[in-house]
Backbone bond lengths (Angstrom), bond angles and torsions (degrees), N, CA, C in turn:
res aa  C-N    CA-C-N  psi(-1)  N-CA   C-N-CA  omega(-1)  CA-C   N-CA-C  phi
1 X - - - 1.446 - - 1.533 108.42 -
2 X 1.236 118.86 133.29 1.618 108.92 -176.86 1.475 114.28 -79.42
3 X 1.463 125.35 166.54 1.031 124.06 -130.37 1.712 82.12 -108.69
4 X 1.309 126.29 -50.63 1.339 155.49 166.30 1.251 141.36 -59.74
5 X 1.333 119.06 103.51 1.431 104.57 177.33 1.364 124.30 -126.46
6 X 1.425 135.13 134.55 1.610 127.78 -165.29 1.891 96.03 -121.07
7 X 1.235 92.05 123.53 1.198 111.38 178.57 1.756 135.02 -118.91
8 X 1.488 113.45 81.20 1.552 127.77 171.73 1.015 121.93 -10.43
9 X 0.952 143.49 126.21 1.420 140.12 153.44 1.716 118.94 -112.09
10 X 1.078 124.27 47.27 1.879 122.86 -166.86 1.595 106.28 -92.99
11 X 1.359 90.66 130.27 1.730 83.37 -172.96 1.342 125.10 38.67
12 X 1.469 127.66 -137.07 1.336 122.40 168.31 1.104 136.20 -69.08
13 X 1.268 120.42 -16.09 1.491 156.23 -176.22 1.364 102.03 -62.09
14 X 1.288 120.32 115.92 1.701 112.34 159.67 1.350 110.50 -135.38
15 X 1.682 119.83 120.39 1.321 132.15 -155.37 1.844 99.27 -111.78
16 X 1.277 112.60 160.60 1.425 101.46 169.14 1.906 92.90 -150.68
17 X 1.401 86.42 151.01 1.476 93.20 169.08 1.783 107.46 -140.36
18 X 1.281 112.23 131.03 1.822 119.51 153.97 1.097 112.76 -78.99
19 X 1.865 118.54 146.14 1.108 148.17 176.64 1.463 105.06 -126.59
20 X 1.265 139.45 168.92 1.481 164.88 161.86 1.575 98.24 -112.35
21 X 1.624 144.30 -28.77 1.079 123.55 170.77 1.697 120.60 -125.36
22 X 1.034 106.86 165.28 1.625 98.94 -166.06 2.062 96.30 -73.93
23 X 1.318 86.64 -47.03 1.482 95.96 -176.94 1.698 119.13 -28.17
24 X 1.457 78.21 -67.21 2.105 98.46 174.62 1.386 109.02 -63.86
25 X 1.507 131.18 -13.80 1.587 114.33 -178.39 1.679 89.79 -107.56
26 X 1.226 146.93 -12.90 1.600 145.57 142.40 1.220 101.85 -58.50
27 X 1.229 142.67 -41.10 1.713 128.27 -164.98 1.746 94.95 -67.64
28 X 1.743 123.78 -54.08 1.031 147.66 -166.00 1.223 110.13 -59.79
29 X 1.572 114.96 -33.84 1.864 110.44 -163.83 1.925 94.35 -103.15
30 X 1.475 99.04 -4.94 1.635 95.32 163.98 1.664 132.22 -101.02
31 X 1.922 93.14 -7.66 1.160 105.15 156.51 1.538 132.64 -86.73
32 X 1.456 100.36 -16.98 1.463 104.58 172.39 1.307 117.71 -87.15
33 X 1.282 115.14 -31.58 1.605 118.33 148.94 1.441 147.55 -22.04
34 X 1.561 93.30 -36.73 1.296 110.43 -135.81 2.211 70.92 -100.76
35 X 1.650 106.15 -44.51 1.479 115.50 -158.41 1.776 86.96 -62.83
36 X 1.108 112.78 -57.28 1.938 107.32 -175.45 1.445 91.91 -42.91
37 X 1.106 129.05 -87.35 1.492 128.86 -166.82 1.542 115.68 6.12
38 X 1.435 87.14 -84.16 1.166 117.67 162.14 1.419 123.53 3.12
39 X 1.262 114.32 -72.66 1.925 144.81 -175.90 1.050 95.78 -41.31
40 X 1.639 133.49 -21.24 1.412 115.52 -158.16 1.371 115.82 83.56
41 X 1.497 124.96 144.38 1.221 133.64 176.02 1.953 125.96 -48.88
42 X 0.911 125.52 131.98 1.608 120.15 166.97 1.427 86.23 -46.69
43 X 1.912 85.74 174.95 1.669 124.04 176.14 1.452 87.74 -102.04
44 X 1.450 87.07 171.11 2.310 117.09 167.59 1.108 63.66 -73.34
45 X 1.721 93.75 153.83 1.694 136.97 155.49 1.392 87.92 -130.37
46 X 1.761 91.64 143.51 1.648 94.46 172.76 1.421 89.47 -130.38
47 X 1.149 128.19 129.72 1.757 140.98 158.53 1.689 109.58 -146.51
48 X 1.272 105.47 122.79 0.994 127.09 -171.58 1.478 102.74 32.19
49 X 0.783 140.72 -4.44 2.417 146.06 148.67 1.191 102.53 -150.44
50 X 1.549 126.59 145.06 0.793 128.44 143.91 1.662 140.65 -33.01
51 X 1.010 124.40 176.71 1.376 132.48 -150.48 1.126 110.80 -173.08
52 X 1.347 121.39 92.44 1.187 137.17 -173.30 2.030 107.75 -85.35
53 X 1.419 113.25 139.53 1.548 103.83 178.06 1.610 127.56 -38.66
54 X 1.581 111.08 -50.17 1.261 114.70 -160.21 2.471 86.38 -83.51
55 X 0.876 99.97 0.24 1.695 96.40 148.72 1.149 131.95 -95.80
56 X 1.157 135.17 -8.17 1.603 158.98 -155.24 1.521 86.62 -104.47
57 X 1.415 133.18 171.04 1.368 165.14 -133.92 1.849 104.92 172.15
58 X 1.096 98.53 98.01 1.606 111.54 -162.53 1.676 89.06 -87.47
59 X 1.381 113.96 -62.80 1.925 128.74 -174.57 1.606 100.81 -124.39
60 X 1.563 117.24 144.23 1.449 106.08 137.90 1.719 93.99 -117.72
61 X 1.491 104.03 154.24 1.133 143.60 -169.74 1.290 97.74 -113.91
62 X 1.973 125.94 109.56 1.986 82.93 149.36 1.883 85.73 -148.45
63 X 1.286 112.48 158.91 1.187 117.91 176.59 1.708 102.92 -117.93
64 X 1.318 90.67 158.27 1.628 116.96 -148.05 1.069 116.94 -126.02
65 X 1.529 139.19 150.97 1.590 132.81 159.64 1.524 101.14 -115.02
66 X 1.178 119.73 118.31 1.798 116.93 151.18 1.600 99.71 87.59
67 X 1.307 124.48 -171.72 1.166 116.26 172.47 1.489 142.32 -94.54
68 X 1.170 140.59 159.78 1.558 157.09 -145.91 2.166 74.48 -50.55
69 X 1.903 94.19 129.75 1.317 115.53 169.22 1.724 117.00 64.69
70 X 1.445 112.09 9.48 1.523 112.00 -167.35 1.412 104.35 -116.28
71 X 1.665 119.58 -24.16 1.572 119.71 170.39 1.387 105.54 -135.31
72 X 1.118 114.39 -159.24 1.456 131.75 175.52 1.114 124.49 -79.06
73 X 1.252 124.05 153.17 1.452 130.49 -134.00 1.682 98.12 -160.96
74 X 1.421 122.02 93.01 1.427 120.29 150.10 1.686 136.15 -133.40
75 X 0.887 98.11 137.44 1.975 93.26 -163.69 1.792 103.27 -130.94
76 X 1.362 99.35 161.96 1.254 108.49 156.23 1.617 139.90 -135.19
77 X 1.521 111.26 138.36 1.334 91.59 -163.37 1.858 114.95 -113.73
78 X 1.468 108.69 121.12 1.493 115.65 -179.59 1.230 100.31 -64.49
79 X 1.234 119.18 134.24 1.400 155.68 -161.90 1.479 95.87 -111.01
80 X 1.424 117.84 153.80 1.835 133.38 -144.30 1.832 82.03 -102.96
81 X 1.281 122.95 13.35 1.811 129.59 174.11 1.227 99.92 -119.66
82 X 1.059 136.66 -32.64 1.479 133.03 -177.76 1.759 114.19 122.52
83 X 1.365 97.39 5.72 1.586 111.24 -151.66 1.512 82.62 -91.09
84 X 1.669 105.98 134.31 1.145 116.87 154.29 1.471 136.70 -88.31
85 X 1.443 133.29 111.26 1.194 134.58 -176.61 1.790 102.55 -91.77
86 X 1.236 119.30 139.72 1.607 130.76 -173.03 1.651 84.01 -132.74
87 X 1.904 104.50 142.19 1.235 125.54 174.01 1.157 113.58 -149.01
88 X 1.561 113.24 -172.01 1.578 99.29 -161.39 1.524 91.44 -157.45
89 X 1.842 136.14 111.19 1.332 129.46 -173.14 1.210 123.37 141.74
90 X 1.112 134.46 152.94 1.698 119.11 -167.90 1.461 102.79 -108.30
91 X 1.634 126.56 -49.24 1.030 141.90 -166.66 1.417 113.43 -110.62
92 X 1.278 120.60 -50.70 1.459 130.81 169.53 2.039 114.65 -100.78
93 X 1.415 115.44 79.58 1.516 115.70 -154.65 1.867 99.90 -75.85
94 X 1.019 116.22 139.52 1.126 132.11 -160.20 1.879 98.28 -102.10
95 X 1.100 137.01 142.56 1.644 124.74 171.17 1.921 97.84 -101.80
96 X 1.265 90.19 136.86 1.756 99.09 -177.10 1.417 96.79 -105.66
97 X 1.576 116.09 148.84 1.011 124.07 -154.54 1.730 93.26 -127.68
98 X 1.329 136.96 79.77 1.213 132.63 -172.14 1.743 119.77 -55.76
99 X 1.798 116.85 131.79 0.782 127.63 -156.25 1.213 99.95 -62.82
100 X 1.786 138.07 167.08 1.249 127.60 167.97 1.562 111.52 -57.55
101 X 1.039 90.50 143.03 1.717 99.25 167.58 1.581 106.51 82.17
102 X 1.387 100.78 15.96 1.651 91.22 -177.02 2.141 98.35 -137.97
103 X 1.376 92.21 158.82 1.854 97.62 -169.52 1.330 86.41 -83.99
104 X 1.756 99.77 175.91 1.457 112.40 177.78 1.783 98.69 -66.15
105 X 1.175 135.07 -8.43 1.253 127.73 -139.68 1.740 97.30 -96.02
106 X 1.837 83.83 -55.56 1.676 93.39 179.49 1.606 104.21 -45.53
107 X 1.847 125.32 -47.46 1.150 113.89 -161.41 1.523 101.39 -56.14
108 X 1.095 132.51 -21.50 1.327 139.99 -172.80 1.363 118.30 -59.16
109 X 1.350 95.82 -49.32 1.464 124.01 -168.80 1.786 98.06 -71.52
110 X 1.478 101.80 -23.12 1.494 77.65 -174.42 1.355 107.13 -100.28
111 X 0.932 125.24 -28.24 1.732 126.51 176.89 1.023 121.23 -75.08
112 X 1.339 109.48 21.25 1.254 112.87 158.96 1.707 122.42 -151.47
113 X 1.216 101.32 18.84 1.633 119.79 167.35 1.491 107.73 -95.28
């Protein structure tokens, strides 16, 4: 049974993939990252306030061990600017603050190795 699971969230779309290593489901949630990026930034939304892109939530990303509240829990979510936010938590999400010299990804990699 794989140990790993990374789970999409884009628009309506929710994709999942298993891994056997943390490495390969971090290589994967920085390659899927990388494809949203990509699309170009969201528009303003205005409902009842505006909504500027880098307020918008374009994907969350988060990879997982075991089931909802039983392991660890870290994801990241592309922002409607391109800006990547990295967190750390299933229920109460924590914001990780990557060490110098390191991507949001590695911080990933470590909070959950």
């Amino acid at each position: 049974m794989p140990r790993w699971r990374l789970v999409i969230r884009h628009g309506p779309r929710v994709d999942q993939e298993n891994f056997d290593d943390l490495d390969a489901a971090v290589v994967a949630m920085e390659r899927r990252s990388e494809e949203i990026r990509s699309e170009g930034p969201l528009r303003k939304v205005s409902a009842l306030r505006a909504y500027e892109p880098g307020q918008r939530v374009h994907a969350r990303l988060e990879l997982s061990t075991r089931g909802f509240g039983w392991g660890k829990e870290a994801g990241i979510d592309v922002m409607g600017d391109g800006a990547l936010v990295p967190y750390v938590g299933v229920i109460c999400k924590r914001r990780l603050e990557p060490a110098r010299g390191q991507s949001e990804f590695d911080a990933i990699r470590g909070a959950l190795a």
